[in-house]
Structures are given as C-alpha cells and as structure tokens.
C-alpha positions as CSV (number, residue, x, y, z in Angstrom):
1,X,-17.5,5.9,20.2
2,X,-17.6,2.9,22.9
3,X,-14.7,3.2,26.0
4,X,-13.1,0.3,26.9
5,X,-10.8,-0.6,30.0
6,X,-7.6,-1.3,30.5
7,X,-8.1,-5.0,29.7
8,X,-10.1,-4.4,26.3
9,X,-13.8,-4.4,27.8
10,X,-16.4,-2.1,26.8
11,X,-17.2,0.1,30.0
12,X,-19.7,2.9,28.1
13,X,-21.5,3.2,24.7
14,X,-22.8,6.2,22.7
15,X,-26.7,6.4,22.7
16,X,-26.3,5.2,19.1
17,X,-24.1,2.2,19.9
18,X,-25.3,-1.9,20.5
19,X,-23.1,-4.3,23.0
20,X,-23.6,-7.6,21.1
21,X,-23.0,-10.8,23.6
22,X,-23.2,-14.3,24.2
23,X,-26.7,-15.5,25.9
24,X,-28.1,-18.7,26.6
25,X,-31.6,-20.4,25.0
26,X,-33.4,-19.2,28.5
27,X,-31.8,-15.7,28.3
28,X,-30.3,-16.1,32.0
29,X,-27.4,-13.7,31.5
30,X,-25.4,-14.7,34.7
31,X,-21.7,-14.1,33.5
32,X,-19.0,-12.5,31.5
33,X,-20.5,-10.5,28.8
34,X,-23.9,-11.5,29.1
35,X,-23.7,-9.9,32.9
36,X,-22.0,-6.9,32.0
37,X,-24.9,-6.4,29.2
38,X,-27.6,-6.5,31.9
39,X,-25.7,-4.5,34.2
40,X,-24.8,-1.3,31.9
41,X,-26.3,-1.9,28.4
42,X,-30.1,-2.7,29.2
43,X,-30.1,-6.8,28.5
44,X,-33.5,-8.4,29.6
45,X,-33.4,-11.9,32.2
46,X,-35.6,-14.4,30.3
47,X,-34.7,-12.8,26.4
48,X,-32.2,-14.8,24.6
49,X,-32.2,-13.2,21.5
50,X,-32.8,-9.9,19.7
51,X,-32.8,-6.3,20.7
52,X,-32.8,-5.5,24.1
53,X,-31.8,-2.0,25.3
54,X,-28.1,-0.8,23.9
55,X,-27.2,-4.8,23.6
56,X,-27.8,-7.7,21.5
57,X,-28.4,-11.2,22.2
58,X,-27.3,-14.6,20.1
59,X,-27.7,-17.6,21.7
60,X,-24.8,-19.1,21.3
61,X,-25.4,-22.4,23.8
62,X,-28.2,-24.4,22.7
63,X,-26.7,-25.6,18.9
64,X,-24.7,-24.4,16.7
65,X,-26.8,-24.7,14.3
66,X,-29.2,-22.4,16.2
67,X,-26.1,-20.2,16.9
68,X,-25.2,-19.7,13.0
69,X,-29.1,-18.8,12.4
70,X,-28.9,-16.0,15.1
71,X,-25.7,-14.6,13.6
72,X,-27.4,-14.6,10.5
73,X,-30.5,-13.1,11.7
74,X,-28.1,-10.3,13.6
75,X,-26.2,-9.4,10.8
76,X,-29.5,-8.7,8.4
77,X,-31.0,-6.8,11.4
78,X,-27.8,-4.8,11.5
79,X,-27.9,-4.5,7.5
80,X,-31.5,-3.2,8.6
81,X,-30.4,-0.1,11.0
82,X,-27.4,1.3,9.4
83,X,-28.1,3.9,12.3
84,X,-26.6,1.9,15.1
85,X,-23.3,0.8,15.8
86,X,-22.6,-3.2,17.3
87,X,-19.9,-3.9,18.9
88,X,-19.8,-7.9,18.9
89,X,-17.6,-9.6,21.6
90,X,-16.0,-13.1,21.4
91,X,-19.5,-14.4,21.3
92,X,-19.1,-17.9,21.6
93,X,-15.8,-17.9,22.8
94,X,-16.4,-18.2,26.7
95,X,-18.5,-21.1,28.4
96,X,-19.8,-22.3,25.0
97,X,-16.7,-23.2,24.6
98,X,-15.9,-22.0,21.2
99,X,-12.6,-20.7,19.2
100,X,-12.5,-17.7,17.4
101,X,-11.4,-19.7,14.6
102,X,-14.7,-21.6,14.8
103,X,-16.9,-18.4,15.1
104,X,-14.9,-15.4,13.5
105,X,-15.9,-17.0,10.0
106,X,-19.4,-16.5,10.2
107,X,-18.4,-12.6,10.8
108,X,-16.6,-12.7,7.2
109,X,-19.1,-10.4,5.5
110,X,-20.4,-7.9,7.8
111,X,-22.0,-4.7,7.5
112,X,-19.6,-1.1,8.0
113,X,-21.5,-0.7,11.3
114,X,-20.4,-4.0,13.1
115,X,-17.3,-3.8,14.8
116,X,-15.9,-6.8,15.2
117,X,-13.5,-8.2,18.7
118,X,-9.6,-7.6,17.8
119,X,-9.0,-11.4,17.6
120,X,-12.2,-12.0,15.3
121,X,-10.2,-9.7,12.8
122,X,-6.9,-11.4,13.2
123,X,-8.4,-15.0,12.9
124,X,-10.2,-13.1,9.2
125,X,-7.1,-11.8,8.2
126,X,-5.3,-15.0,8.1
127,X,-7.7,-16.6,6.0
C-alpha cells in the first residue's frame, strides 16, 4: 500500500501501485506532482500521456476537452489492468488551475483499483 508524509503526499509505492499526475501537452514535468513522478515513480521528460514507469500521465493543460478525453482514456486503461493500483492526485487542481469541484466529477465512476485524492471524495460525496 502507498506511504504518504506528513502533509498527505505519496513518498513510496508498492511494485504493483501507479502515481497518476498532472502533466503538460509537451510532457515537461517541472513541478508539484509531475516532478515528484519523475523523481521516484519513473515519469518520462517529453511523454505527456500514458504509462510511464509506476506513474501516469493526463495532460491536463492544453484543453479541457483534451483533459476529459485523457481521463477517459485513463480510466478504461485502468478498467484494462485490474492488476495495478492508481493513486490519482488533484490532477488539475495546481497550475491548470482547476477546482476539485470542476474535476472530481469526471472521477464519479471509477474502477475498485483507483484511489481517488481525499478531497475528490468529499467534493463526490456531496453531490
């Protein structure tokens, strides 16, 4: 099961386990999530979607229309490999400048193997 630190963020996943982050359309993963994903989880510099290691990338900077598509194609790729784990962080939420209200509805219907941020849940629960 994934660690987290005192303020909430992941620090170590199980070899079975995905970090799912925020990227941008050129895949230059330069802060918050998307640095800590190249730094312990295996992201790629130049990938802004997909696979990539233990992590995950949607772009979530370029459209929102191109955002939604990537959450959809995450979700069926998760559907896909019931043998992983994904952790999804407040994708979205940070310099795209996003709410959770905004994104936590496209996370309504989510496989059992995606774990989904503490204030996605609350922002679900409320509808």
């Amino acid at each position: 099961m994934a660690r987290y630190d005192e303020k909430g963020y992941i620090t170590e996943l199980e070899k079975n386990e995905v970090f799912v982050f925020g990227s941008n359309g050129h895949g230059a993963h330069l802060g918050g999530a998307a640095a800590t994903a190249v730094r312990k989880f295996g992201a790629i510099m130049g990938k802004s979607e997909g696979l990539q290691g233990q992590s995950y990338a949607i772009n979530t900077m370029d459209s929102k229309d191109e955002m939604l598509s990537q959450i959809e194609r995450f979700l069926e790729f998760a559907k896909n490999h019931p043998e992983l784990t994904f952790y999804v962080t407040e994708i979205g939420c940070g310099i795209a400048g996003y709410t959770q209200s905004e994104i936590a509805p496209y996370f309504g219907n989510v496989p059992n193997n995606v774990i989904l941020p503490k204030l996605f849940l609350e922002v679900l629960r409320r509808s």
